[in-house]
C-alpha positions as a Python dict, from the first residue, in 0.01 Angstrom:
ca = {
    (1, 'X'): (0, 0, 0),
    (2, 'X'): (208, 82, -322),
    (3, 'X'): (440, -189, -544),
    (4, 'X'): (760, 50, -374),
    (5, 'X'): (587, -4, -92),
    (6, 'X'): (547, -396, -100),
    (7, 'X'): (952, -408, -242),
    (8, 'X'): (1064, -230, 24),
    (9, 'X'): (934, -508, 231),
    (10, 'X'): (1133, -763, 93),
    (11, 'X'): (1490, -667, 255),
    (12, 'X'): (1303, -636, 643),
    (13, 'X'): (1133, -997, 550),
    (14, 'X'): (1441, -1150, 463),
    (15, 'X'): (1633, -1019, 737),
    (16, 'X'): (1359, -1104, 1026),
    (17, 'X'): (1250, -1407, 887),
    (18, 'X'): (1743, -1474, 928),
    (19, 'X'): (1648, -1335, 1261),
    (20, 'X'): (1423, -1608, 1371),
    (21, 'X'): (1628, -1901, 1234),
    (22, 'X'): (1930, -1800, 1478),
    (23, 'X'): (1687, -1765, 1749),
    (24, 'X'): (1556, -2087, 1691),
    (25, 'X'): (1843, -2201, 1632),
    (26, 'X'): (2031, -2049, 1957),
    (27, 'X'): (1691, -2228, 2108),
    (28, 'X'): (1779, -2520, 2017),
    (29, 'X'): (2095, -2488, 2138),
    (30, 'X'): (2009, -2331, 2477),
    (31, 'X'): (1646, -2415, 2591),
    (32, 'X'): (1665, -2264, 2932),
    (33, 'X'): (1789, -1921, 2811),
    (34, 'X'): (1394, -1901, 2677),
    (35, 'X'): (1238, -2055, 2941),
    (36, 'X'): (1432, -1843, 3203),
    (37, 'X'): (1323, -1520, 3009),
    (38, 'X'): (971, -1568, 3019),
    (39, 'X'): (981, -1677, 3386),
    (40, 'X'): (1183, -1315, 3418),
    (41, 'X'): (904, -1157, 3208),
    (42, 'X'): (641, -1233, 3434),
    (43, 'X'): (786, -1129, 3738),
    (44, 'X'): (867, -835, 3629),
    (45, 'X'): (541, -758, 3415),
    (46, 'X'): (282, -930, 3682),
    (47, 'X'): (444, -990, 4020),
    (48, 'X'): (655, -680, 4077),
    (49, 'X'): (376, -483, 4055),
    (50, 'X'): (154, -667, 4321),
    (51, 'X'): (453, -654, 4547),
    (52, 'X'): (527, -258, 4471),
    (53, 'X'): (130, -159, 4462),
    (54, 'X'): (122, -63, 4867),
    (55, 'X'): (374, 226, 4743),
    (56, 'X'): (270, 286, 4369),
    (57, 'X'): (-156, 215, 4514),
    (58, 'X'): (-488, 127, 4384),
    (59, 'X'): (-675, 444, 4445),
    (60, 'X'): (-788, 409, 4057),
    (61, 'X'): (-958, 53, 4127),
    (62, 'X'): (-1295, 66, 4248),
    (63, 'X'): (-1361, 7, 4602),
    (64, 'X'): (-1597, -304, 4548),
    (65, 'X'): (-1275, -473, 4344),
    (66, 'X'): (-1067, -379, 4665),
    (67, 'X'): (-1297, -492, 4939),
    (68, 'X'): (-1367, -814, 4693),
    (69, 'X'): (-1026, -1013, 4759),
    (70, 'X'): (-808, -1074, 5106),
    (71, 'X'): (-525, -896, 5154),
    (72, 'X'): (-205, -1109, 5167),
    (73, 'X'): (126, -1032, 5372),
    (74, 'X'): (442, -996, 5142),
    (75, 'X'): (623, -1394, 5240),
    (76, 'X'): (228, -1558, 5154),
    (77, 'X'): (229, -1318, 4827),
    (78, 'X'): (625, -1436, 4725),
    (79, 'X'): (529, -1777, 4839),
    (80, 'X'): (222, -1829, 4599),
    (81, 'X'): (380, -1586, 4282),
    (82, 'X'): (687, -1834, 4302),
    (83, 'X'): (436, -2136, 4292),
    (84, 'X'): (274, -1959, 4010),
    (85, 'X'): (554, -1818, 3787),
    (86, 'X'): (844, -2082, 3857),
    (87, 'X'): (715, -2397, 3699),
    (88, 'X'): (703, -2223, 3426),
    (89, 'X'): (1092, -2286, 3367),
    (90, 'X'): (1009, -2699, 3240),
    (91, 'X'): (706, -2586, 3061),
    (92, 'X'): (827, -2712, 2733),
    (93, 'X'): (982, -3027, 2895),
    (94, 'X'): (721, -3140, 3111),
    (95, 'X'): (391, -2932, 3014),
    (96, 'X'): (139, -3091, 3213),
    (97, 'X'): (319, -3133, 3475),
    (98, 'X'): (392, -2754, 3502),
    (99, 'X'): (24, -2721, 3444),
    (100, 'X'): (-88, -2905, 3711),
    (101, 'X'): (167, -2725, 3985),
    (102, 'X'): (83, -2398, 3844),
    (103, 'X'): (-336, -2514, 3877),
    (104, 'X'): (-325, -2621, 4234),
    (105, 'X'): (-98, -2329, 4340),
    (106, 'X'): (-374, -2103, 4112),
    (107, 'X'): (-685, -2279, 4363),
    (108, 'X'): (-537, -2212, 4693),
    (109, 'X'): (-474, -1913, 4618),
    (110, 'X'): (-825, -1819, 4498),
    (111, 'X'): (-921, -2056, 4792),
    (112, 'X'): (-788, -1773, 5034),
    (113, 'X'): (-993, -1509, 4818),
    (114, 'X'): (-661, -1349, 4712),
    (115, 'X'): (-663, -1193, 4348),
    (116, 'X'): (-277, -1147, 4186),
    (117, 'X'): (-145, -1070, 3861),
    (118, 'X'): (69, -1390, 3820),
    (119, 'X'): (-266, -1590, 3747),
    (120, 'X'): (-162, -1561, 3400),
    (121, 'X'): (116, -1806, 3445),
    (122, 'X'): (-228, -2087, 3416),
    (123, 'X'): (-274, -1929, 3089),
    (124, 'X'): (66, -1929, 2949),
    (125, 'X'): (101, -2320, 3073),
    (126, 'X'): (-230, -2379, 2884),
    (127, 'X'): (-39, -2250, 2608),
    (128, 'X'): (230, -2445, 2652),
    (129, 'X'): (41, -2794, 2733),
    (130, 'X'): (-150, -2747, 2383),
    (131, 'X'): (171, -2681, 2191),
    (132, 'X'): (424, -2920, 2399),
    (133, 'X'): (184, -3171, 2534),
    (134, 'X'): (-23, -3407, 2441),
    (135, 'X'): (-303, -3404, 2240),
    (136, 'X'): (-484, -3646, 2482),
    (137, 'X'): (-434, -3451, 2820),
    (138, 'X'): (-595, -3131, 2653),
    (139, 'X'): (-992, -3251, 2776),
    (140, 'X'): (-828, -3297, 3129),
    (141, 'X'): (-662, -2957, 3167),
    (142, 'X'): (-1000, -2798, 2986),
    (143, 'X'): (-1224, -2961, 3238),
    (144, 'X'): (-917, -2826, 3490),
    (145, 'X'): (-907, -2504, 3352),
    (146, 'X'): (-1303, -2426, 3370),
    (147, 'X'): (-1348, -2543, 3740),
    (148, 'X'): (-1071, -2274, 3816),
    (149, 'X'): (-1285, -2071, 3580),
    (150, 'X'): (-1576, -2082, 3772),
    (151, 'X'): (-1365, -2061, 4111),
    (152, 'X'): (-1286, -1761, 4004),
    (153, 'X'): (-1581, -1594, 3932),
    (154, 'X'): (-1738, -1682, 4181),
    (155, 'X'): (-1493, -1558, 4435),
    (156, 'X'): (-1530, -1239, 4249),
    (157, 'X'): (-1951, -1214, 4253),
    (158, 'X'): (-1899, -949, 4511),
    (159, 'X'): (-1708, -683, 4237),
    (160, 'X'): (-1842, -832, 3907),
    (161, 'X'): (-2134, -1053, 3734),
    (162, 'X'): (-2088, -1441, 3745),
    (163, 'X'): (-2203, -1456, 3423),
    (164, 'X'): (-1919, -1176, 3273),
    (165, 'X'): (-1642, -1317, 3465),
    (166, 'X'): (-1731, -1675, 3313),
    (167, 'X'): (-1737, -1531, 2950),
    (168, 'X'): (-1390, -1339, 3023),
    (169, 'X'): (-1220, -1583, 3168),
    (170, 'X'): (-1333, -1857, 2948),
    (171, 'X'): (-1209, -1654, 2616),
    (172, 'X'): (-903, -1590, 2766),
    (173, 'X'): (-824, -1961, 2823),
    (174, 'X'): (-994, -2046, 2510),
    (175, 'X'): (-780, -1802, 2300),
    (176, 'X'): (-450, -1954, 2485),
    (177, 'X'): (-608, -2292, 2377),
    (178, 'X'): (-662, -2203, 2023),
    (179, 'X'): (-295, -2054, 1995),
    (180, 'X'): (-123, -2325, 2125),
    (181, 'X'): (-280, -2529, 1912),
    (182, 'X'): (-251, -2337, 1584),
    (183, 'X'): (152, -2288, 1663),
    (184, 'X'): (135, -2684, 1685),
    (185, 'X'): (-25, -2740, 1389),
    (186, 'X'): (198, -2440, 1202),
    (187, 'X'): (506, -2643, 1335),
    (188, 'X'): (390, -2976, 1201),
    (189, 'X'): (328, -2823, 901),
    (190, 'X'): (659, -2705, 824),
    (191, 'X'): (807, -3031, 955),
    (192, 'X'): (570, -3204, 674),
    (193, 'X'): (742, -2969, 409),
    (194, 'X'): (1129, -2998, 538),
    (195, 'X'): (1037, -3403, 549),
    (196, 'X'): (856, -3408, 186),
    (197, 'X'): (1183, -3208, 87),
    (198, 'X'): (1439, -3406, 195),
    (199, 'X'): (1246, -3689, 56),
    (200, 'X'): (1205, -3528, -254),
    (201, 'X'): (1608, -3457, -240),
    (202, 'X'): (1647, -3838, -219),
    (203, 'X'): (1375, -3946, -458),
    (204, 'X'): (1587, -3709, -704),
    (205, 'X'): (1913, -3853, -635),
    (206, 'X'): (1827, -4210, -680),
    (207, 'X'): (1633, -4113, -997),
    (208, 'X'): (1954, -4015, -1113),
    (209, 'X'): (2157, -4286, -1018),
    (210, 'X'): (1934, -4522, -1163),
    (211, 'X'): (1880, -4250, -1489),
    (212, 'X'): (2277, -4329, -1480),
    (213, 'X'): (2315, -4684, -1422),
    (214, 'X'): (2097, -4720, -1738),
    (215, 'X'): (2323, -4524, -1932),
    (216, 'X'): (2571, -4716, -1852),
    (217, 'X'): (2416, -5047, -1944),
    (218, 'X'): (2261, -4921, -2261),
    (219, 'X'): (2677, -4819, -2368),
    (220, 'X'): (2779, -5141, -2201),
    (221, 'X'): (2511, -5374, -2480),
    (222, 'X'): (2666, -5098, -2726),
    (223, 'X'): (2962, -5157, -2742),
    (224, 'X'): (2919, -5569, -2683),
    (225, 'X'): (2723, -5520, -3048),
    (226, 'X'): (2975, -5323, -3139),
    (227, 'X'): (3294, -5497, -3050),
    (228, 'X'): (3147, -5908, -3073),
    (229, 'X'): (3033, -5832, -3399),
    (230, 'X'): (3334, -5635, -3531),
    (231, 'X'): (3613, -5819, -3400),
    (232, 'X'): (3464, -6129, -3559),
    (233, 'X'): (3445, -6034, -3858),
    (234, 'X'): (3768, -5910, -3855),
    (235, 'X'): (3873, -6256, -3727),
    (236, 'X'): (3721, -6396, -4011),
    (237, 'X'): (3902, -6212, -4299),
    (238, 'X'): (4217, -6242, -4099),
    (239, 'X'): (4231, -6634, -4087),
    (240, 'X'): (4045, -6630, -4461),
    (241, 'X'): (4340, -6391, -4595),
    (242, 'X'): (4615, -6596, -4381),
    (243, 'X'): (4513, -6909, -4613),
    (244, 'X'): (4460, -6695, -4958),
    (245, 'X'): (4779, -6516, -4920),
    (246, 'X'): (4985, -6848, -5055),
    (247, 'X'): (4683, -6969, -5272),
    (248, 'X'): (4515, -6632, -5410),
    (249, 'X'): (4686, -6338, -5327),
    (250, 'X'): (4393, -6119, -5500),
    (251, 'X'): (4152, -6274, -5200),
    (252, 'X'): (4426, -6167, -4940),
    (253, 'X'): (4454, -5783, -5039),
    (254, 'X'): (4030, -5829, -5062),
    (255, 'X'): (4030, -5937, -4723),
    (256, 'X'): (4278, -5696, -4596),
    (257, 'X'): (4044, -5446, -4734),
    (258, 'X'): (3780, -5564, -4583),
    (259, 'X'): (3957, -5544, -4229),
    (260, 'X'): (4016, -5201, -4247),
    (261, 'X'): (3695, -5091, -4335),
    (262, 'X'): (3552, -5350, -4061),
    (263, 'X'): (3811, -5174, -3776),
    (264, 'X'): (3715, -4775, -3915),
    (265, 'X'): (3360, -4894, -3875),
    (266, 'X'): (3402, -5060, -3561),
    (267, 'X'): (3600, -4694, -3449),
    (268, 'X'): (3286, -4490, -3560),
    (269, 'X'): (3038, -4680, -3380),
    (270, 'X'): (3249, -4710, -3079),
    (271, 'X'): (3312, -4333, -3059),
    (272, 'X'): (2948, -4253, -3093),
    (273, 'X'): (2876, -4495, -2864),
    (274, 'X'): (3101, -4337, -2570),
    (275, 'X'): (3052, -3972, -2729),
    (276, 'X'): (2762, -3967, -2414),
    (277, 'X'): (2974, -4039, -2152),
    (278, 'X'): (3174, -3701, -2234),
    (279, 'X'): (3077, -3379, -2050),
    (280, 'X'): (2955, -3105, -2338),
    (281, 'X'): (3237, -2897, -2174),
    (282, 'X'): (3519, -3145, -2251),
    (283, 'X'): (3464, -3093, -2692),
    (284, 'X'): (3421, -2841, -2873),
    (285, 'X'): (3188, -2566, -2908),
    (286, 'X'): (2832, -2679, -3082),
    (287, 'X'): (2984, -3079, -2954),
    (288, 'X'): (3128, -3326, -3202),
    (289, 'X'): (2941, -3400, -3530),
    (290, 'X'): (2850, -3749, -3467),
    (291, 'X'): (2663, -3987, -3708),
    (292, 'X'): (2296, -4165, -3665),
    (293, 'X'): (2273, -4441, -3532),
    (294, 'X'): (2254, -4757, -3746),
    (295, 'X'): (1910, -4881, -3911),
    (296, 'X'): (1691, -5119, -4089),
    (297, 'X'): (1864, -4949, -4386),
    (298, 'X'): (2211, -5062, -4262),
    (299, 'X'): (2117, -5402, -4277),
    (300, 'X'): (2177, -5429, -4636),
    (301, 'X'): (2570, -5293, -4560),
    (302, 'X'): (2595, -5584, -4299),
    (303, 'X'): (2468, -5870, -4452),
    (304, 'X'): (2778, -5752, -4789),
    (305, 'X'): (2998, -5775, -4470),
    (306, 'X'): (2896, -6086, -4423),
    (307, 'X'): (2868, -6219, -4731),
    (308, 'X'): (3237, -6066, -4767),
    (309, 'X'): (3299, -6251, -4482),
    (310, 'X'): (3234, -6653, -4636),
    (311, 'X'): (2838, -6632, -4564),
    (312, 'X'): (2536, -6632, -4809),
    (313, 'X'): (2280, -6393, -4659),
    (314, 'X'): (1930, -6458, -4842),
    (315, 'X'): (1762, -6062, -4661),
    (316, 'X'): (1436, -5982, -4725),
    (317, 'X'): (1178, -5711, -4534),
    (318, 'X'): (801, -5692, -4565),
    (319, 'X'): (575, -5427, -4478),
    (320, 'X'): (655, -5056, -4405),
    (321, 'X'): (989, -5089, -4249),
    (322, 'X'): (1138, -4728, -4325),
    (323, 'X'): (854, -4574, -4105),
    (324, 'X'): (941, -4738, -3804),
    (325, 'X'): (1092, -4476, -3533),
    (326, 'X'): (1516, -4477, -3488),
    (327, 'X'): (1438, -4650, -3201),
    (328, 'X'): (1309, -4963, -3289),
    (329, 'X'): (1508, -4957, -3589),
    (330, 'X'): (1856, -4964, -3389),
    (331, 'X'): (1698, -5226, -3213),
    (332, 'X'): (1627, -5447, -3505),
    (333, 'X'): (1944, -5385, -3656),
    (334, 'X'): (2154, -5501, -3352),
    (335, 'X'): (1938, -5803, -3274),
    (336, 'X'): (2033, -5891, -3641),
    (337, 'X'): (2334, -5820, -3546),
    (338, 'X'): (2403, -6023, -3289),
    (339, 'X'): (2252, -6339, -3457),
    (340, 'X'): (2453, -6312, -3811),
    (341, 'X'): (2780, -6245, -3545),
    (342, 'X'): (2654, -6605, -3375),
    (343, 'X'): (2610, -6763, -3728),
    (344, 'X'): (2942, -6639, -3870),
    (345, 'X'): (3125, -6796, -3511),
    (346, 'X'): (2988, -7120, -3538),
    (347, 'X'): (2828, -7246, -3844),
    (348, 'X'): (3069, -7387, -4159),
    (349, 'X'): (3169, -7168, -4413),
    (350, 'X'): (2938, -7257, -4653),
    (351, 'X'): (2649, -7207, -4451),
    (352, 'X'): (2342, -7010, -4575),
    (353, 'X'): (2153, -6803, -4377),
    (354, 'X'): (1787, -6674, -4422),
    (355, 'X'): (1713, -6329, -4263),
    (356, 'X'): (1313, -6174, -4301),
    (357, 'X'): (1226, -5896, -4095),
    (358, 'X'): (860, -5830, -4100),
    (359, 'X'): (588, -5532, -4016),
    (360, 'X'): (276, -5637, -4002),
    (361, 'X'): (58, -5409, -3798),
    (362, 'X'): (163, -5333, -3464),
    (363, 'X'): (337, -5685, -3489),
    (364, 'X'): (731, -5654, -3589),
    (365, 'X'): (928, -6004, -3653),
    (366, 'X'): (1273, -6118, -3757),
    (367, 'X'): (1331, -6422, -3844),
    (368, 'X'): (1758, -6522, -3891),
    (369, 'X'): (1810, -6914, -3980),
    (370, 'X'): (2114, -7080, -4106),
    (371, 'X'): (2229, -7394, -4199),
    (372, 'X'): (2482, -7449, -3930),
    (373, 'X'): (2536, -7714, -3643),
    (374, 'X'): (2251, -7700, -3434),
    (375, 'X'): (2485, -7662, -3133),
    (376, 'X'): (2647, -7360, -3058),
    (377, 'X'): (2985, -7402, -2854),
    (378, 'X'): (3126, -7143, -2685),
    (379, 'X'): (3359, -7046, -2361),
    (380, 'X'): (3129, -7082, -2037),
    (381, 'X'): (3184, -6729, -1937),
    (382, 'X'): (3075, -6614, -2256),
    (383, 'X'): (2745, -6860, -2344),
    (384, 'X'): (2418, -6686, -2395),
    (385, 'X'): (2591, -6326, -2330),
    (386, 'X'): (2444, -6246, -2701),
    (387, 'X'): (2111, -6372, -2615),
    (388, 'X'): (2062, -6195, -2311),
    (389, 'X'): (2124, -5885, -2500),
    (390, 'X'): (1877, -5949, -2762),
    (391, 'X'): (1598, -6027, -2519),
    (392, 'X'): (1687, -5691, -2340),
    (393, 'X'): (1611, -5461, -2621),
    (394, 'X'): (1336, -5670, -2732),
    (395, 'X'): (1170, -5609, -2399),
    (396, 'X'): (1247, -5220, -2443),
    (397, 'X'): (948, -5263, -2689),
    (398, 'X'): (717, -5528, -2462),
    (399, 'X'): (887, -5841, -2748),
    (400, 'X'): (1056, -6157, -2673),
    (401, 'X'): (1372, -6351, -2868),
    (402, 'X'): (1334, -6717, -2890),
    (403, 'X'): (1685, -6924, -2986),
    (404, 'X'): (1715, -7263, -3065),
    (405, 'X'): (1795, -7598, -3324),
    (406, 'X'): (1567, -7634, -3621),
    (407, 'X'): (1437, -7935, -3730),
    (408, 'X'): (1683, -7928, -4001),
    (409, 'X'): (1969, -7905, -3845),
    (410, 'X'): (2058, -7553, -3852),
    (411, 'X'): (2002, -7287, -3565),
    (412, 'X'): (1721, -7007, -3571),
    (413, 'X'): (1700, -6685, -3371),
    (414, 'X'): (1315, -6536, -3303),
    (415, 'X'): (1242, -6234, -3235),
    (416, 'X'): (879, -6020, -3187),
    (417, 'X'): (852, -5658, -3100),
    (418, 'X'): (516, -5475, -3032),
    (419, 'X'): (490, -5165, -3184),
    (420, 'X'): (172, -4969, -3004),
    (421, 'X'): (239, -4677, -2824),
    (422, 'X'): (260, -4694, -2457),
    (423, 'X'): (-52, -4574, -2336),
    (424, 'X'): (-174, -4673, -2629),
    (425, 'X'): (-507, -4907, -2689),
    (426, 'X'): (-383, -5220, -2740),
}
């Protein structure tokens, strides 16, 4: 067979393989539109000709096969095709049932030495039991099936060998056996794949709704970074340049300054941050140019904010911080963040604070003490927010944050990161 050959295929696949779905599907619908068909297909194919063979005859059969079997009158023929062919009609509903009406309808009538052509009702319910039924009445209908077997051939001695009747008759039930069984298993199959599909479908969507949901939460700690720290130190400068407006008006303007450079900043981050959350359609073409995200670099930036801001920042790093990925960086940066926005809120105005962040290995620490009150006050709804934040990221990167009064007095924030791979030897 050529390639043309094996394209031209394709369209006469697709279009019987549409065929049987609305067949199956009209099935499903309308089971007794099937069942009635074959029962109509077996009268016509195996009982109409018994019925019709006095006029059509038998002078081809050999006169040992005629002389074999008894001669029935036509009611005793209808009466034993319609206890043959018409149980057929709940063989999907009620298999072995039908199997067992059609089997003791199949012995009487070899009982009375009579051979018809609707026999092969038994071997289409045999079919039927193995694909309907259940698996557990199969050994009963086999041991059914070869007793009839063997009734059978040895009714028919007289015209044929015991031995070649047995093997015939035993394929033939065999073969209805094996079908039955492979359609079953073919079914079951492709009930396996629509299942592992449809679970796959749902696996899928709740991969992305959780994918989403930490989006969200990652933009949500964002823009709490973001905003806390921000909008406190623009607090800060307001109330300083409020009270050096009457007594230095240099420090006012300063602090004005320093406001609007604190807000445009604030802006930038916040529109990076929520720069995600637009489609790619929505901006323009190539998407907006947006800046990295902050790092260990821009620590040095925040700590002149601060220090703008009223507080003496004493920074220091050790070790190789500039290799460490963006990831971990951002992280470090708003964890610093988040503590120098806690020390600006509640410590005095003169209070120092000592930041180290350290690399040491796979080992990354940062270290942020001040010499403020050891207690932090704060509105209920908004106490340990910060913290929680800062223990979140840290356990992005298998660390923890420790918080809590020094023995001097002041407050100190703790926090260690782990810096192996994942998969990693550790």
């Amino acid at each position: 067979m050529t390639t043309s050959d094996l394209s031209g295929m394709g369209p006469l696949v697709a279009r019987l393989s549409r065929g049987g779905q609305r067949l199956r599907q009209a099935d499903r619908a309308h089971p007794w539109v099937l069942d009635t068909a074959v029962v109509l297909v077996v009268l016509l194919m195996f009982c109409l000709p018994d019925l019709l063979r006095d006029s059509v005859g038998d002078g081809d059969a050999p006169r040992r096969f005629r002389l074999a079997f008894t001669e029935l009158p036509v009611a005793g023929m209808l009466a034993l095709q319609a206890g043959l062919v018409l149980p057929l009609l709940w063989r999907r509903r009620k298999p072995m049932a039908a199997f067992g009406v059609i089997a003791a309808v199949f012995a009487l009538q070899w009982s009375l030495g009579a051979a018809l052509r609707a026999d092969v009702a038994l071997f289409v319910a045999l079919y039927s039991l193995a694909l309907h039924g259940r698996l557990r009445q199969l050994p009963w209908a086999g041991a059914v099936m070869a007793g009839a077997m063997l009734l059978v051939a040895v009714r028919a001695a007289s015209a044929v060998s015991v031995w070649d009747a047995l093997f015939f008759l035993l394929s033939t039930a065999t073969a209805a056996l094996a079908l039955g069984l492979m359609v079953r298993l073919r079914r079951a199959q492709l009930a396996g794949l629509r299942e592992r599909a449809a679970r796959l479908e749902i696996e899928r969507d709740q991969r992305s709704r959780l994918a989403t949901a930490t989006e969200r939460t990652r933009v949500a700690r964002e823009m709490h970074d973001i905003v806390g720290h921000n909008l406190s130190v623009i607090i800060t400068l307001a109330d300083a340049g409020a009270y050096a407006t009457d007594v230095a008006p240099e420090r006012g303007k300063e602090a004005l300054r320093l406001i609007g450079d604190t807000g445009r900043q604030a802006l930038g981050e916040l529109r990076r941050a929520l720069g995600v959350l637009r489609d790619a359609g929505d901006g323009p073409a190539g998407g907006p140019e947006l800046s990295p995200q902050p790092g260990i670099a821009d620590i040095s930036a925040l700590c002149a904010t601060m220090r703008a801001a009223g507080l003496v920042v004493v920074y220091r790093t050790s070790g190789d911080v500039d290799a460490l990925d963006g990831g971990v960086q951002l992280t470090v940066y708003r964890i610093v963040q988040e503590a120098l926005t806690n020390t600006m809120k509640h410590a005095a105005g003169d209070a120092q604070v000592h930041l180290a962040v350290v690399v040491t290995g796979s080992r990354l620490s940062i270290r942020v003490q001040d010499t403020g009150p050891a207690a932090r006050p704060g509105p209920p709804n908004e106490a340990g927010q910060g913290l929680v934040g800062m223990r979140e990221r840290a356990a992005l990167y298998g660390g923890t944050v420790s918080a809590g009064p020094t023995g001097g007095g002041g407050w100190s924030v703790e926090a260690v990161l782990d810096l192996t791979p994942q998969g990693g030897d550790r």
